[in-house]
C-alpha positions in Angstrom: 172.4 159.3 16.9 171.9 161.1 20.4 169.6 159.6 22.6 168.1 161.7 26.1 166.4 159.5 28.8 165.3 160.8 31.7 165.3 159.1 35.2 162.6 157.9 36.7 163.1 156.0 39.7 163.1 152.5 39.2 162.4 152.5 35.7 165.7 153.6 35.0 167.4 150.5 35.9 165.0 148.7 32.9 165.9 151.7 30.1 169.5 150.4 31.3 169.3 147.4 30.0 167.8 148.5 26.4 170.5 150.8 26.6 173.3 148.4 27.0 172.1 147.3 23.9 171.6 150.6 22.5 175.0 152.2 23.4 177.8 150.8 20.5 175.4 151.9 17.8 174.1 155.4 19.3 175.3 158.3 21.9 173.5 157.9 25.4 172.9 160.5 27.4 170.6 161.1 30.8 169.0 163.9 32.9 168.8 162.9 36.4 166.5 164.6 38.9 166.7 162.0 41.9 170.6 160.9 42.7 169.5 158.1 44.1 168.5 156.4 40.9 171.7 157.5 39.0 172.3 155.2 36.3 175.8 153.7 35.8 175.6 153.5 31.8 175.7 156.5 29.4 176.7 160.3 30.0 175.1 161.8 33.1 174.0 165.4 33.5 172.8 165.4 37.5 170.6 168.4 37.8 171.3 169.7 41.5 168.5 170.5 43.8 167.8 174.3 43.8 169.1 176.3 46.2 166.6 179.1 47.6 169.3 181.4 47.0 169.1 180.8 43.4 168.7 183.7 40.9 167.0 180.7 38.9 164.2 179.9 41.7 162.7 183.0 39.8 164.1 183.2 36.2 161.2 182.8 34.0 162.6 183.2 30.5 161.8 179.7 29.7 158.6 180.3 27.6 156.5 177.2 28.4 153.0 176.4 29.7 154.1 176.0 33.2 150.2 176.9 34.5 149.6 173.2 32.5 152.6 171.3 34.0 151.6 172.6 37.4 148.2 171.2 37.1 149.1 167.6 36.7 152.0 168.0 39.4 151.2 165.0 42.1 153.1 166.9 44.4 151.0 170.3 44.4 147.4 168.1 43.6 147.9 165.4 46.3 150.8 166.2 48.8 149.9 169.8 49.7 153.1 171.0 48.4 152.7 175.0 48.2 155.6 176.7 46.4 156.1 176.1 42.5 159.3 178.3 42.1 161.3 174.7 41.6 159.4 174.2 38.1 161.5 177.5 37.0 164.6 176.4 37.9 164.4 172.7 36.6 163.1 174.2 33.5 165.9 176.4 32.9 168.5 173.3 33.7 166.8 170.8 31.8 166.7 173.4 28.5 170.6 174.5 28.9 171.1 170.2 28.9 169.2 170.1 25.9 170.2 173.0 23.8 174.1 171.4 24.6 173.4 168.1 24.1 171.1 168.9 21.0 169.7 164.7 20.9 167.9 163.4 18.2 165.0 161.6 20.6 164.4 161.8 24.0 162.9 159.2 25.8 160.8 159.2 29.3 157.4 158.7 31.2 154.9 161.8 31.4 154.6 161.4 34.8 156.9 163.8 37.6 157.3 167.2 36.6 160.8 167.1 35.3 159.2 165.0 32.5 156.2 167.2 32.0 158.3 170.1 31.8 161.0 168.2 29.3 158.1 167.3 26.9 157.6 171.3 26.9 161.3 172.1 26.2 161.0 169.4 23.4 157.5 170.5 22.0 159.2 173.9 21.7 162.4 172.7 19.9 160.8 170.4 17.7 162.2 167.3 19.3 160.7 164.2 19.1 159.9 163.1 23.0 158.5 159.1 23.4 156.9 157.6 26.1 157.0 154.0 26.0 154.1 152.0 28.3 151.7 149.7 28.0 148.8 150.0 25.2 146.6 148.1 27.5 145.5 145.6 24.9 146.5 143.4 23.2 148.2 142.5 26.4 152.2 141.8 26.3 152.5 144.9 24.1 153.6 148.5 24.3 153.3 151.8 22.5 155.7 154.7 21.7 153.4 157.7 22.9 153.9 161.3 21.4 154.8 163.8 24.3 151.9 163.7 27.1 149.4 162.3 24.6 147.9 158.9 23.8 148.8 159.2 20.2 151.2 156.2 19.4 154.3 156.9 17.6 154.4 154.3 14.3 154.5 151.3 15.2 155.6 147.4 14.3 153.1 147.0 11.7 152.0 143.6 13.1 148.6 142.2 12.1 146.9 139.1 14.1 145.5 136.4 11.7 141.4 136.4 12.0 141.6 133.6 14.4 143.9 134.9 16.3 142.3 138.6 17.0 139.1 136.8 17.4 140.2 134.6 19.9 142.3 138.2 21.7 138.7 139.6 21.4 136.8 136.6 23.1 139.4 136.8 25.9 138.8 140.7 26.5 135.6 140.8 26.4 134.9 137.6 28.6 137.9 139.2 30.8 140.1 136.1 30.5 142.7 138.7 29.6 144.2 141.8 31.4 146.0 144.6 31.0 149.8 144.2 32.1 149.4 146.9 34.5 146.9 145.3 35.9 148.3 141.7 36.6 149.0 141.2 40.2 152.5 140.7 41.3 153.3 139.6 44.5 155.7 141.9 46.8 157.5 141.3 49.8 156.9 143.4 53.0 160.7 143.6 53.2 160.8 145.2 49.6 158.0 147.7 50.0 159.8 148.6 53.6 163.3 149.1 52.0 161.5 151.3 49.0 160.1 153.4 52.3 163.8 153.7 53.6 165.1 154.6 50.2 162.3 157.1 49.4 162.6 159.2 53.4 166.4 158.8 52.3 165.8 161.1 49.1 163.5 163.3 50.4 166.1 164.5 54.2 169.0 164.5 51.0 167.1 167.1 49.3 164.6 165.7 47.1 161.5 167.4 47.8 160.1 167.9 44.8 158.9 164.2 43.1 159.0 162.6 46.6 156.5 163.9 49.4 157.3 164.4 52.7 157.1 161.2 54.5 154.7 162.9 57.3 152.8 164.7 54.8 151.7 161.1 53.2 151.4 159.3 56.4 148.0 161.8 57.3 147.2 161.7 53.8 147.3 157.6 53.7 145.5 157.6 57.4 142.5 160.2 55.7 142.5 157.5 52.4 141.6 154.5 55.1 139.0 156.6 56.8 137.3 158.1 53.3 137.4 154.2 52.1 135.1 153.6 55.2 132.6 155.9 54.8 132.4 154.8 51.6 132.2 151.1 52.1 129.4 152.1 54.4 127.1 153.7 51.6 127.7 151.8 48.7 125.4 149.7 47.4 126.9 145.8 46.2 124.4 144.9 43.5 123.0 146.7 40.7 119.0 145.9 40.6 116.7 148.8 39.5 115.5 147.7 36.4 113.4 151.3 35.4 116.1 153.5 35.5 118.7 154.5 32.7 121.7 153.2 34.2 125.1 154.9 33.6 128.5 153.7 34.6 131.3 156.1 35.9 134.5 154.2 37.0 136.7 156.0 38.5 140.3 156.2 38.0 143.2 155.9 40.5 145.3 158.8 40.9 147.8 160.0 41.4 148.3 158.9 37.8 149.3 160.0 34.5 146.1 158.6 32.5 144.0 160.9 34.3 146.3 163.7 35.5 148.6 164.6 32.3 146.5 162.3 29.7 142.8 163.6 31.1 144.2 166.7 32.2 141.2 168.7 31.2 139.0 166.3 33.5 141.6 165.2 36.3 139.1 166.6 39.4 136.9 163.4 39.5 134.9 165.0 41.8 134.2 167.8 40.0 133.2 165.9 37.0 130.8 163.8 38.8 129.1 166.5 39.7 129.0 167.9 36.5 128.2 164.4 34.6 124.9 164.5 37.4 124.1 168.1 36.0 123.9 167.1 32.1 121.6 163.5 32.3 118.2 163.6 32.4 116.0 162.8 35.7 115.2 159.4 34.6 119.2 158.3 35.1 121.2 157.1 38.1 124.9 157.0 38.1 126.8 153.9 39.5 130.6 155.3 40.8 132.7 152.3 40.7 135.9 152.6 42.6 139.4 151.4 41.7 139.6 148.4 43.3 143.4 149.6 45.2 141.6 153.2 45.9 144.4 155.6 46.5 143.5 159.7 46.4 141.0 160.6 44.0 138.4 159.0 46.5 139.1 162.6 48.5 136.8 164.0 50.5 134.6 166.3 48.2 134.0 163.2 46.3 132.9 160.9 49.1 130.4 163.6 50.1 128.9 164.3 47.2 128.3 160.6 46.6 126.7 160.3 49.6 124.2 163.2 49.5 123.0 162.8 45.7 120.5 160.4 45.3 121.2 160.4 41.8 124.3 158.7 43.0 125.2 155.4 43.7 128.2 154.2 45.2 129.6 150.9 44.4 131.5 148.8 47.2 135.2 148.1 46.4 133.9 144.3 46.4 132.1 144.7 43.1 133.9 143.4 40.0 133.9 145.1 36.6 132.1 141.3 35.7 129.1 141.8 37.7 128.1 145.5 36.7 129.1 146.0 32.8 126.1 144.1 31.4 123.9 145.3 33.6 124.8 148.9 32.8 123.4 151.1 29.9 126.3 153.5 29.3 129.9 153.7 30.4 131.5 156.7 30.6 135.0 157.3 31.1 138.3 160.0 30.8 140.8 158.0 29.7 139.8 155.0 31.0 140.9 150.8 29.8 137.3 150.2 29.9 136.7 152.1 26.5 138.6 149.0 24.6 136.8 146.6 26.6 133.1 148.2 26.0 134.2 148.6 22.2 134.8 144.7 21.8 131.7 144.1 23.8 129.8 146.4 21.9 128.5 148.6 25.0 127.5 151.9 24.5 130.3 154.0 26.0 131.8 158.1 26.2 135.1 159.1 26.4 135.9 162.8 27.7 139.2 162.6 25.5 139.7 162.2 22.2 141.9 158.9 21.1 142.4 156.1 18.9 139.5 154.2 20.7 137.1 156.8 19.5 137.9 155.7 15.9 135.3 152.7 16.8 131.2 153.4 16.1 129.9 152.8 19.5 132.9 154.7 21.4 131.9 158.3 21.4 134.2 161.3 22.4 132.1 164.2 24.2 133.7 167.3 24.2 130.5 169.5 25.5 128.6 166.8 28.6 125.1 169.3 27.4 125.7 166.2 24.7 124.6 163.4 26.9 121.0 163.4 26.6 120.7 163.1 22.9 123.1 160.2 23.2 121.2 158.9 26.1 118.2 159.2 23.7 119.7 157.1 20.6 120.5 154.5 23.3 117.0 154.2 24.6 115.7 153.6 21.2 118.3 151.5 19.9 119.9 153.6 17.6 123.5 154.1 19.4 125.9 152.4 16.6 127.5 148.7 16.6 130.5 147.5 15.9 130.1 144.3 12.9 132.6 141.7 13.8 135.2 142.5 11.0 134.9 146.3 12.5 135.9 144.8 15.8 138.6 143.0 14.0 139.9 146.2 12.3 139.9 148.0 15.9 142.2 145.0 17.6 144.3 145.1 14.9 144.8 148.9 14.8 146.0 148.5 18.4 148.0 145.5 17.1 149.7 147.7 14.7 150.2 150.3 16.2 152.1 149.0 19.6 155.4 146.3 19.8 155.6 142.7 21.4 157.4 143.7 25.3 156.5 144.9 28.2 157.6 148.2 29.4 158.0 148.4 33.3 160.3 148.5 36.5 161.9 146.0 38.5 159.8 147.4 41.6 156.7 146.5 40.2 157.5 143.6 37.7 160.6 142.5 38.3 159.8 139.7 34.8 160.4 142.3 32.9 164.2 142.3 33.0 163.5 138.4 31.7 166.0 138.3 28.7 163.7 137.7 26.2 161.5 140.9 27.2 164.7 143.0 27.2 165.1 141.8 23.8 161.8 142.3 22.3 161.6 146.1 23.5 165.3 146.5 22.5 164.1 145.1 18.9 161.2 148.1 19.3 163.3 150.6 19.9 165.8 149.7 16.9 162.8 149.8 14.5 161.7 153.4 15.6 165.3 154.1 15.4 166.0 152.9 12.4 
């Protein structure tokens, strides 16, 4: 069987590892967008940087949604890149790979462009594409993700004994658990300095297009500091108006693909705010929790218009997730890990994209926000649906079944998860979908 991965930084050195495992039993190809992560095992196809005397800068015969891809590019949204004749040239590179190399699965994040645009090429020639990452809970476990969707693909089949998921459930909702993503691992300033170096190094080699221009992100890192301050120095620490319907926005970090590719439709959070204040009726206030690590979604737009609503409040950065959720009376998110954890608990909560979570009674999907006041209304009055415990049983489970025992990660971020036993668990994943 032919098998595509795509590079992606430091995650290629952990798809390495599977694949050393992988290789006497299947055909191992890459397609590499950043030389400086170049794999050592498997058939490399290195795509060159573009040259901006190349025919293909402008050679849109690929017929993909590019206007799509472009609007979850990090580089255009956040790091005021302004051309987008690269994404014309990468796509017709990565499709001549593919139509030569004609694999059976190709396997990568939906994260940089390269990707986006690869899941495109796939969609089109009806090739399986899989992103394997975290399914947030149960924690320790990951899904196989369709293209740039949250829809898992199969899965182990696993299914927790009743004390078991009840005893996952109590430590979700009490938050005695977290998400892998979320578990804090401790980095050394020499490591995050040498990442710097090896980062300026790929961008003055050519790499321009997934790595921004170092002086580019230094302003945009010294406006993050200053847009964190101003809004440190509105927000509120305590939730304590008791007359007032109160609704729960957390916001979501981005640059990231959960918001930007998975919650395209939604990915200007400042935007949506606005639009969430529009559609709830007078007798609501909104709370705007922040991402505890804030990165750019707390932009500028979104700072002010927190500050000048009154319909708005601002959170500080100090508050926990622990001291607001009960006290709220809705949640609503895009794609956010609170939907799971409001489903266990049995909080009301609104997702702005339709997934698996939205399977459970109290986790509604809006499509049209004109729907928030008649859900607002069934809350007041009690009627918003419940889960029983055996549905909150069936829900854990359904994630259980649907994801595999590993974690999926880099060596950056977690270097555990090159431990041997992790490399063999995932390995045993991908066999099974393989297989």
């Amino acid at each position: 069987m032919k098998l595509l991965f795509l590079e992606n930084r430091y995650k290629t050195t952990f798809f390495e590892e599977i694949i050393k495992k992988l290789i006497d039993k299947h055909d191992i190809y890459w397609i590499v967008q950043n030389p400086q992560f170049t794999p050592k095992v498997g058939e490399v196809v290195l795509i060159p940087f573009p040259s901006t005397k190349s025919s293909d800068l402008t050679n849109n015969s690929i017929n993909i949604p590019f206007d799509k891809i472009i609007k979850s590019d990090r580089q255009i949204n956040f790091f005021k890149k302004k051309d987008n004749s690269f994404f014309y040239y990468y796509a017709y590179q990565i499709d001549k790979y593919i139509s030569e190399i004609k694999p059976d699965f190709v396997f990568g994040e939906s994260t940089a462009f390269h990707e986006l645009i690869t899941i495109e090429i796939c969609k089109k020639r009806n090739i399986l594409y899989l992103n394997p990452s975290s399914c947030r809970y149960p924690s320790g476990r990951f899904s196989f993700y369709k293209h740039d969707t949250l829809v898992p693909y199969k899965g182990s089949g696993e299914i927790m004994s009743r004390k078991e998921a009840l005893y996952t459930i109590d430590n979700i909702v009490n938050k005695k658990a977290l998400p892998d993503y979320m578990k804090k691992v401790r980095m050394s300033n020499l490591k995050v300095f040498n990442d710097k170096i090896k980062k300026t190094i790929s961008y003055l080699g050519g790499e321009k297009y997934n790595t921004p221009n170092p002086f580019v992100k230094y302003k945009i890192e010294k406006l993050k500091k200053q847009n964190i301050d101003i809004w440190e120095s509105n927000s509120i620490s305590e939730i304590k108006d008791k007359n007032l319907f109160k609704i729960l926005y957390p916001l979501q970090m981005q640059p990231e693909a959960n918001i930007d590719v998975w919650g395209r439709k939604w990915r200007n959070q400042a935007e949506l705010i606005e639009k969430i204040i529009e559609n709830i009726p007078d007798d609501c206030q909104l709370y705007v929790k922040p991402n505890p690590k804030s990165k750019y979604e707390l932009s500028d737009k979104l700072v002010q218009i927190c500050k000048a609503n009154k319909k708005i409040m601002p959170l500080s950065h100090t508050v926990k997730m622990d001291d607001v959720f009960s006290k709220v009376d809705l949640i609503i998110t895009v794609t956010g890990t609170i939907a799971i954890e409001s489903i266990l608990a049995n909080k009301p909560v609104i997702t702005l994209i339709k997934t698996l979570n939205n399977t459970s009674n109290n986790c509604m999907f809006v499509d049209k926000l004109s729907e928030f006041s008649e859900i607002i209304a069934k809350i007041k009055i009690n009627e918003f649906p419940k889960n029983s415990t055996d549905e909150k049983l069936s829900f854990i489970n359904t994630l259980n079944k649907g994801s595999f025992k590993g974690v999926v990660s880099d060596p950056f971020s977690d270097f555990n998860c090159l431990e041997k036993d992790n490399i063999e668990n995932v390995t045993k994943a991908f066999e099974k979908i393989l297989n």
